[in-house]
N, CA, C and O atoms as a Tripos MOL2 file, in Angstrom:
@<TRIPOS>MOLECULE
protein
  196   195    49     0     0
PROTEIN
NO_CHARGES

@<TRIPOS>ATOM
      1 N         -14.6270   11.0600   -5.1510 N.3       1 UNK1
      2 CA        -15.3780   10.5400   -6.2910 C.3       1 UNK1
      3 C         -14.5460    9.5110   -7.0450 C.2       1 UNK1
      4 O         -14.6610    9.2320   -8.2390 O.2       1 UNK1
      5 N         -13.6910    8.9900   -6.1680 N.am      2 UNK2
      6 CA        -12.4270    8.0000   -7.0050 C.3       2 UNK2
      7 C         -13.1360    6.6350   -6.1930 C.2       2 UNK2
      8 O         -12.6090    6.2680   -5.1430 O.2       2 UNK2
      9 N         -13.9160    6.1660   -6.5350 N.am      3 UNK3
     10 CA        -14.3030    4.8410   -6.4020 C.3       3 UNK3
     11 C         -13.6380    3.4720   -6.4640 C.2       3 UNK3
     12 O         -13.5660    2.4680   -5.7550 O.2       3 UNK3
     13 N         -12.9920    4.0790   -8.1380 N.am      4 UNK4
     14 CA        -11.8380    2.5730   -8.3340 C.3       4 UNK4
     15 C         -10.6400    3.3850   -7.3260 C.2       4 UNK4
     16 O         -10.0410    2.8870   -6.3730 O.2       4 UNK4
     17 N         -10.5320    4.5490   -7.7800 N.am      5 UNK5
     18 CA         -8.7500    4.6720   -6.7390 C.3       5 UNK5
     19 C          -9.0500    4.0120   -5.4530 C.2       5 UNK5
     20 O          -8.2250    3.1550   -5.1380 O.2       5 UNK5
     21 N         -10.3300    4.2580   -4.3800 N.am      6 UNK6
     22 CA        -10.5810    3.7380   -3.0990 C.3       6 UNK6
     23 C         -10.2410    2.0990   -3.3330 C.2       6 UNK6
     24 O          -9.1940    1.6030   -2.9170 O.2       6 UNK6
     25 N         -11.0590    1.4880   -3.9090 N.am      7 UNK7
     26 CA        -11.8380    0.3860   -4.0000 C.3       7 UNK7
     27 C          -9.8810   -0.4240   -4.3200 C.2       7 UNK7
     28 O          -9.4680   -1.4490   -3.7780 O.2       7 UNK7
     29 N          -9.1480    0.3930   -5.2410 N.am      8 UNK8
     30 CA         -7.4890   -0.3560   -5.0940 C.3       8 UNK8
     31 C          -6.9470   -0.5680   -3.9370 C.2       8 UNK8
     32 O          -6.5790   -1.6150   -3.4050 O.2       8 UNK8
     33 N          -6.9220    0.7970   -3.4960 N.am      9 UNK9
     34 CA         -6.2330    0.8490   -2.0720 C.3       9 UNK9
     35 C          -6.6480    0.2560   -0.9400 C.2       9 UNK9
     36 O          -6.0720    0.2080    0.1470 O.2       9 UNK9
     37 N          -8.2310   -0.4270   -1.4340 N.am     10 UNK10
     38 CA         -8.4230   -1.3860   -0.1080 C.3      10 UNK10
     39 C          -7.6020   -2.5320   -0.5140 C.2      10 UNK10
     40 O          -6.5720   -2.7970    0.1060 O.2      10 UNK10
     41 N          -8.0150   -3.2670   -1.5770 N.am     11 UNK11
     42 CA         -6.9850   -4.2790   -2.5960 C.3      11 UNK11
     43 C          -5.5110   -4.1960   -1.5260 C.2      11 UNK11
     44 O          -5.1120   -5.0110   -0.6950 O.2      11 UNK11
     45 N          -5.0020   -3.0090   -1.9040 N.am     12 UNK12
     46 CA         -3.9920   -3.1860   -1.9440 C.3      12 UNK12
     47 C          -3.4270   -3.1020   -0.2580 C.2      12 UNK12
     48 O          -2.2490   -3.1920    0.0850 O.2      12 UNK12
     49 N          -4.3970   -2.9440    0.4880 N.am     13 UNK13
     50 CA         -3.8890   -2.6560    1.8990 C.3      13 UNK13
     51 C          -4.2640   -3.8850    2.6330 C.2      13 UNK13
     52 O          -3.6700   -4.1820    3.6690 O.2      13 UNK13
     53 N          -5.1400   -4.5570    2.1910 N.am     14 UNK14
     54 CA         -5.3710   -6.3390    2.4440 C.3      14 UNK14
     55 C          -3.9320   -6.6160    2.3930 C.2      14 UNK14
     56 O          -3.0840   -6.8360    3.2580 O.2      14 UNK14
     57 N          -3.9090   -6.4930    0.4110 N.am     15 UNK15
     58 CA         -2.6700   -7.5400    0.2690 C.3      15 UNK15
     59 C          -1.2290   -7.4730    1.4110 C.2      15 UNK15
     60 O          -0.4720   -8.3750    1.7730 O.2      15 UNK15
     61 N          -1.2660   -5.9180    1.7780 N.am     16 UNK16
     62 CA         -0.3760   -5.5220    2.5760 C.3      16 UNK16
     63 C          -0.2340   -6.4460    3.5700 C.2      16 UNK16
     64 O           0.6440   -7.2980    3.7030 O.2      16 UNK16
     65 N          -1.3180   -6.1610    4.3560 N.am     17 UNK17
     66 CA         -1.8080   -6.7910    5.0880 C.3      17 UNK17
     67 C          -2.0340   -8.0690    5.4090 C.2      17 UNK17
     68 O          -2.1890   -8.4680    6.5630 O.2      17 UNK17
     69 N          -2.0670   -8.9330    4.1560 N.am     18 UNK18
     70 CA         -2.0110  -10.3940    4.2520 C.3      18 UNK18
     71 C          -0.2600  -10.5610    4.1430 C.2      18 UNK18
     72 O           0.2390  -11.6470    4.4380 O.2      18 UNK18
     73 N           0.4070   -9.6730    3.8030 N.am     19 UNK19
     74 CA          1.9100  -10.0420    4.1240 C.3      19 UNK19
     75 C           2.3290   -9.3240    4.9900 C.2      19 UNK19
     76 O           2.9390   -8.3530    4.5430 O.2      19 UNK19
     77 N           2.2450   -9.3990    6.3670 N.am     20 UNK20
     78 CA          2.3910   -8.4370    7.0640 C.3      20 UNK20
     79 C           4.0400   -9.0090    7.7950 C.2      20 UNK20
     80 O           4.2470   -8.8910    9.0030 O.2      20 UNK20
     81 N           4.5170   -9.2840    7.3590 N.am     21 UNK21
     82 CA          5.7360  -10.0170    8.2070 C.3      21 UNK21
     83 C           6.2320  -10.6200    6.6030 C.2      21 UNK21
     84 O           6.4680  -11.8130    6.4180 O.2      21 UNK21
     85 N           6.3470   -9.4440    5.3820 N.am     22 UNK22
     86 CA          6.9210  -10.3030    4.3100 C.3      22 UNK22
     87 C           8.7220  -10.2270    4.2810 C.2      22 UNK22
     88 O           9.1300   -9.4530    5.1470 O.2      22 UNK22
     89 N           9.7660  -10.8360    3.5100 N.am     23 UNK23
     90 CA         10.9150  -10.4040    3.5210 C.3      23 UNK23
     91 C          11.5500   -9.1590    3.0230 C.2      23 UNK23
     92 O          11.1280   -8.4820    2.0860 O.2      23 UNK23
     93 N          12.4150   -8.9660    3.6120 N.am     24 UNK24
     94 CA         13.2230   -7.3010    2.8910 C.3      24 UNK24
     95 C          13.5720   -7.1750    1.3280 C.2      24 UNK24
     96 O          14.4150   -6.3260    1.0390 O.2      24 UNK24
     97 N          13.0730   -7.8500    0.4090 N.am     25 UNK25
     98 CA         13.0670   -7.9000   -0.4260 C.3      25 UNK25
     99 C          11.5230   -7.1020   -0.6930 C.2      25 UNK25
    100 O          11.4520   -5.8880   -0.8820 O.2      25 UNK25
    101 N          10.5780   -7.8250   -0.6750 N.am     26 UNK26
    102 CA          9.5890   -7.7010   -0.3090 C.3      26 UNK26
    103 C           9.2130   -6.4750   -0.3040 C.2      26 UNK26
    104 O           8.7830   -5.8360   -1.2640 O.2      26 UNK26
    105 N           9.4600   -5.9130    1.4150 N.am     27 UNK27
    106 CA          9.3990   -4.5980    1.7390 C.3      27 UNK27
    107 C          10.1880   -3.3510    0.9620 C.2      27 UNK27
    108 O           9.8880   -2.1580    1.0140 O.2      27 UNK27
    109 N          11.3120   -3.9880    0.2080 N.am     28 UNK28
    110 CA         11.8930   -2.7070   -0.6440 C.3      28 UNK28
    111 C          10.4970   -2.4930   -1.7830 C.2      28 UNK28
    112 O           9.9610   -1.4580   -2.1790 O.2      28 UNK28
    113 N          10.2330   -3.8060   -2.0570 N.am     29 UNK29
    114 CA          9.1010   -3.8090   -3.0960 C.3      29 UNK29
    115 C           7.5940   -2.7490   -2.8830 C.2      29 UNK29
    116 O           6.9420   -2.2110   -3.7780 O.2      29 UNK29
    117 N           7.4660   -2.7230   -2.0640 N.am     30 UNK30
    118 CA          6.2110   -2.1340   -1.3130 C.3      30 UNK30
    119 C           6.4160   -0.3960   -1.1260 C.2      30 UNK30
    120 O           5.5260    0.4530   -1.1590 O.2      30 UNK30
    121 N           7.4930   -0.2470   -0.9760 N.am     31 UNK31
    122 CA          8.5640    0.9300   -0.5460 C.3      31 UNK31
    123 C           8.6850    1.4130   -2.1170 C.2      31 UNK31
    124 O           7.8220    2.1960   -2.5130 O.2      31 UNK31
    125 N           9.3640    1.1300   -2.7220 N.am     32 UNK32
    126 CA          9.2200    1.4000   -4.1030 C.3      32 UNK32
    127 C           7.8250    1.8890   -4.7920 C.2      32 UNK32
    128 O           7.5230    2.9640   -5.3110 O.2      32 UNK32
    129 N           7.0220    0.5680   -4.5760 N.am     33 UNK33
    130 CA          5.5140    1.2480   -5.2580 C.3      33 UNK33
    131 C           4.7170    2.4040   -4.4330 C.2      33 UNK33
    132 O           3.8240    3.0810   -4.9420 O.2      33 UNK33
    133 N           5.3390    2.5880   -2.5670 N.am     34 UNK34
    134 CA          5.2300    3.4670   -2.1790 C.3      34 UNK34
    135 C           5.4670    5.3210   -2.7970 C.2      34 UNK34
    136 O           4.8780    6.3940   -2.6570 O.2      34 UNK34
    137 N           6.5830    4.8450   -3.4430 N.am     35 UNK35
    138 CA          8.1440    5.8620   -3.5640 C.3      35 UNK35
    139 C           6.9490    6.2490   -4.8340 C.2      35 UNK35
    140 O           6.4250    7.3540   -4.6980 O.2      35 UNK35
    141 N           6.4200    5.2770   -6.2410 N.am     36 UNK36
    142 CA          6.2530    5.7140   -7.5290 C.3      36 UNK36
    143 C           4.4200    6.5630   -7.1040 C.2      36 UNK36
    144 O           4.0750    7.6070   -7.6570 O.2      36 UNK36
    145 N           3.7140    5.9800   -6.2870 N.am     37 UNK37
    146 CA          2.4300    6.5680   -5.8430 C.3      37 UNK37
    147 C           2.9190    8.0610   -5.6530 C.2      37 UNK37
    148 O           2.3310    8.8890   -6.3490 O.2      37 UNK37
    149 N           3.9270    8.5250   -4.7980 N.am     38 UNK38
    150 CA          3.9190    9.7180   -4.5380 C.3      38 UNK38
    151 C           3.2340   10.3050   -3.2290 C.2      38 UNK38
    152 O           2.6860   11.3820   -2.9940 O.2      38 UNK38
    153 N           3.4520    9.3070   -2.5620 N.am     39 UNK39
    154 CA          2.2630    9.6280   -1.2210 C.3      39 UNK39
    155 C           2.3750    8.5240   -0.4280 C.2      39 UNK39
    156 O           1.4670    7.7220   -0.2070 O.2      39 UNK39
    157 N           3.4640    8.4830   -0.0100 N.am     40 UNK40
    158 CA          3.9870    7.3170    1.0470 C.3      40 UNK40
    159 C           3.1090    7.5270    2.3700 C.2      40 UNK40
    160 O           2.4540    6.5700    2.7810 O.2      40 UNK40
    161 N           3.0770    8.6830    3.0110 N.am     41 UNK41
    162 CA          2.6290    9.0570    3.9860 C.3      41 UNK41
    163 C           1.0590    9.2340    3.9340 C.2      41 UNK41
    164 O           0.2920    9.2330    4.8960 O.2      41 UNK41
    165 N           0.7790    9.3730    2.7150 N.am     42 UNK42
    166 CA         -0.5110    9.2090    2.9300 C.3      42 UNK42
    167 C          -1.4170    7.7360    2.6720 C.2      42 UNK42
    168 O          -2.5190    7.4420    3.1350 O.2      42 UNK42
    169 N          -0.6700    7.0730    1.9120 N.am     43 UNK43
    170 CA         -0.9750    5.7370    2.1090 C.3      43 UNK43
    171 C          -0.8910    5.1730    2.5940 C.2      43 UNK43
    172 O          -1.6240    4.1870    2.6630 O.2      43 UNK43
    173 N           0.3010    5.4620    3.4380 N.am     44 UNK44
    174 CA         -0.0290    4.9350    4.7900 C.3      44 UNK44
    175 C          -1.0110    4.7630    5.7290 C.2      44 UNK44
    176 O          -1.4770    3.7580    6.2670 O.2      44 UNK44
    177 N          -1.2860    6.1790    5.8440 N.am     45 UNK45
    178 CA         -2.2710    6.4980    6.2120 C.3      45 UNK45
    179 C          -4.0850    5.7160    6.1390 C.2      45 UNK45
    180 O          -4.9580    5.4210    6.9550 O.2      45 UNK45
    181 N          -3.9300    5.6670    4.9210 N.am     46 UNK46
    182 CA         -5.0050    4.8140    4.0760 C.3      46 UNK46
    183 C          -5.2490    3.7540    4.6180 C.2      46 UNK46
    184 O          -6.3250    3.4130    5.1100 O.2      46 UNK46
    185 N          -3.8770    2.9220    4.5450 N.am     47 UNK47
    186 CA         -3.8810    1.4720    4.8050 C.3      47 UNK47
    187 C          -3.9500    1.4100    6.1390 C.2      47 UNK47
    188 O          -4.2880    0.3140    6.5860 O.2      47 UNK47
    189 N          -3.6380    2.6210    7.2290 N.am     48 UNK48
    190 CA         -3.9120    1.7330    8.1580 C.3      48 UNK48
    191 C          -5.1710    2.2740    8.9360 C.2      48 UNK48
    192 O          -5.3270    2.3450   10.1550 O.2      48 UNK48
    193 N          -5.8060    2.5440    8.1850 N.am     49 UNK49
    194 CA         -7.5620    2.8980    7.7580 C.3      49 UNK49
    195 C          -8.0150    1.6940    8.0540 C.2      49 UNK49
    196 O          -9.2110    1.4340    7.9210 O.2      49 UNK49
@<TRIPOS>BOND
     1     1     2 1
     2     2     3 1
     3     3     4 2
     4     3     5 am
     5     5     6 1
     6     6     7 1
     7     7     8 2
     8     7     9 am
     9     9    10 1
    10    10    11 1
    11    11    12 2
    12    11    13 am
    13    13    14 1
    14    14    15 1
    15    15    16 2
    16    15    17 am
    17    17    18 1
    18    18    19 1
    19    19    20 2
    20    19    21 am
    21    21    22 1
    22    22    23 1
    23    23    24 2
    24    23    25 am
    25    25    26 1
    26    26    27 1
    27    27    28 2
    28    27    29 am
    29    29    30 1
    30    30    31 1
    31    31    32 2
    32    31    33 am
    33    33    34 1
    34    34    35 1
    35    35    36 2
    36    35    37 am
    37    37    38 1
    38    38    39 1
    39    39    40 2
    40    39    41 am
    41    41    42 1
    42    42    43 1
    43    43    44 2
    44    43    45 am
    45    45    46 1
    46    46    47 1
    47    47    48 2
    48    47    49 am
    49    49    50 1
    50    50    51 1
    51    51    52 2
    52    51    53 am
    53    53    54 1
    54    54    55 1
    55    55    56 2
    56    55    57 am
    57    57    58 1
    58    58    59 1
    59    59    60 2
    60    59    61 am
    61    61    62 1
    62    62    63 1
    63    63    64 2
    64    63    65 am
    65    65    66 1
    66    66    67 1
    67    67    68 2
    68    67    69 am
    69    69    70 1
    70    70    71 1
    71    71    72 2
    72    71    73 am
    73    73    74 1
    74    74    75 1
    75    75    76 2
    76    75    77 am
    77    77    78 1
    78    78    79 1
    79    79    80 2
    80    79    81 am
    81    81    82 1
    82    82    83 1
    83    83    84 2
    84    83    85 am
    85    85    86 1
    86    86    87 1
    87    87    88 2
    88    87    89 am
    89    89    90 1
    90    90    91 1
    91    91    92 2
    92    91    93 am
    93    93    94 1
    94    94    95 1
    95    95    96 2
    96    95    97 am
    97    97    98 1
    98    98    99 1
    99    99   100 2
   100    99   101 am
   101   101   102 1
   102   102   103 1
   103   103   104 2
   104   103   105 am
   105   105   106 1
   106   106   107 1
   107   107   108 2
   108   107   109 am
   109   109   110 1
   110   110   111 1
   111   111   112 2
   112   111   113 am
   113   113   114 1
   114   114   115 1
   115   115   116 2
   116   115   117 am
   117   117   118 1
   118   118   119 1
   119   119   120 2
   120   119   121 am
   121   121   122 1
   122   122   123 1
   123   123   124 2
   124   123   125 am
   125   125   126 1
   126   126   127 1
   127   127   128 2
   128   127   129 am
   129   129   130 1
   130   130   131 1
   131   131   132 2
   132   131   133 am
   133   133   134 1
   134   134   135 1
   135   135   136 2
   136   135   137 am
   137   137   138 1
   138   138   139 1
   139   139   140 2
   140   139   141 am
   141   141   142 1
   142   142   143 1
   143   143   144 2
   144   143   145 am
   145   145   146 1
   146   146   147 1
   147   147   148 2
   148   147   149 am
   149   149   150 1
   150   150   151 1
   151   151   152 2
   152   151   153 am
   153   153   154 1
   154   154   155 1
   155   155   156 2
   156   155   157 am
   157   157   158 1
   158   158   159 1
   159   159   160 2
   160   159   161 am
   161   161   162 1
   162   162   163 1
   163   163   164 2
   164   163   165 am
   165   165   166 1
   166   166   167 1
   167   167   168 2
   168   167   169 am
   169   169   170 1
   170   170   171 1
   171   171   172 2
   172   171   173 am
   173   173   174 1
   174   174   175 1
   175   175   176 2
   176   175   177 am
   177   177   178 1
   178   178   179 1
   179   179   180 2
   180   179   181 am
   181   181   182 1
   182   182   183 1
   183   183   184 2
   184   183   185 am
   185   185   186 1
   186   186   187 1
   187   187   188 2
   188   187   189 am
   189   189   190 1
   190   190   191 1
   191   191   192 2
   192   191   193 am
   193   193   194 1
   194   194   195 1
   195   195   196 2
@<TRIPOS>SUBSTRUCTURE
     1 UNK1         2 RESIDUE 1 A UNK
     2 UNK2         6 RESIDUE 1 A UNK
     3 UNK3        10 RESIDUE 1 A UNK
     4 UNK4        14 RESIDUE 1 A UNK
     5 UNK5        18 RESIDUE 1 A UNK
     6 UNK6        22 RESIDUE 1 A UNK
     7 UNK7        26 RESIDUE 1 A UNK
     8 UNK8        30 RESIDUE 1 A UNK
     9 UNK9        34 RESIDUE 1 A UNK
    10 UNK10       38 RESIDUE 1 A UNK
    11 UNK11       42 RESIDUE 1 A UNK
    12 UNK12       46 RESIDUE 1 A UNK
    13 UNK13       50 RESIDUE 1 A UNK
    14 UNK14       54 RESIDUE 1 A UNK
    15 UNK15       58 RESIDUE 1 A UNK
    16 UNK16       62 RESIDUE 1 A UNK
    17 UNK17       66 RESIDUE 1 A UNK
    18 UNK18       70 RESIDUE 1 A UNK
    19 UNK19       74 RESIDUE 1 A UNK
    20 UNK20       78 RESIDUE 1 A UNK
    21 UNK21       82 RESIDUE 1 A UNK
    22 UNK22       86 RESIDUE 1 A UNK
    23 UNK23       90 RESIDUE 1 A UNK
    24 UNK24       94 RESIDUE 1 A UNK
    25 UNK25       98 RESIDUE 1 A UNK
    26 UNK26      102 RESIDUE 1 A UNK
    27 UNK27      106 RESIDUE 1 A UNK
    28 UNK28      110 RESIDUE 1 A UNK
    29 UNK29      114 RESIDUE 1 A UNK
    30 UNK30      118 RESIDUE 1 A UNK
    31 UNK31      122 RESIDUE 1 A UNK
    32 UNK32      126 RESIDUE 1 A UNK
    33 UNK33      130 RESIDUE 1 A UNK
    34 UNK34      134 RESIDUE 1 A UNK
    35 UNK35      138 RESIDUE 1 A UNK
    36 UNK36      142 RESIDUE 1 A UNK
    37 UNK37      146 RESIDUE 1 A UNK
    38 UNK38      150 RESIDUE 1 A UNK
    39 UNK39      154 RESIDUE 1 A UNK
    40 UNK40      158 RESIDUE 1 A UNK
    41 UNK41      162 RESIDUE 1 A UNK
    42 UNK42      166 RESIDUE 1 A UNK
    43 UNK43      170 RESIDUE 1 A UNK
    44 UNK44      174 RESIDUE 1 A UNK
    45 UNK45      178 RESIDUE 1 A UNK
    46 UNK46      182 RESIDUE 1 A UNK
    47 UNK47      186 RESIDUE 1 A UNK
    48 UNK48      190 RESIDUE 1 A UNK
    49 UNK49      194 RESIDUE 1 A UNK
């Protein structure tokens, strides 16, 4: 029943997705907002939904 939570995580798995080859800078960045979600593994998951 999380509509906006879904409706981010597509957002945000594009954006992923449109940087898919970004720099290690970058990827610490992604990793981090991974780390603060609390659900690395499951967003993963998500994104590669």
């Amino acid at each position: 029943m999380d509509l906006q939570s879904f409706k981010k995580s597509d957002d945000l798995s594009t954006w992923v997705d449109s940087k898919n080859k970004p720099p290690i800078f970058q990827k610490k960045v992604i990793c981090g907002i991974e780390k603060v979600i609390g659900m690395s593994k499951e967003f993963r998951r998500l994104t590669r939904c």
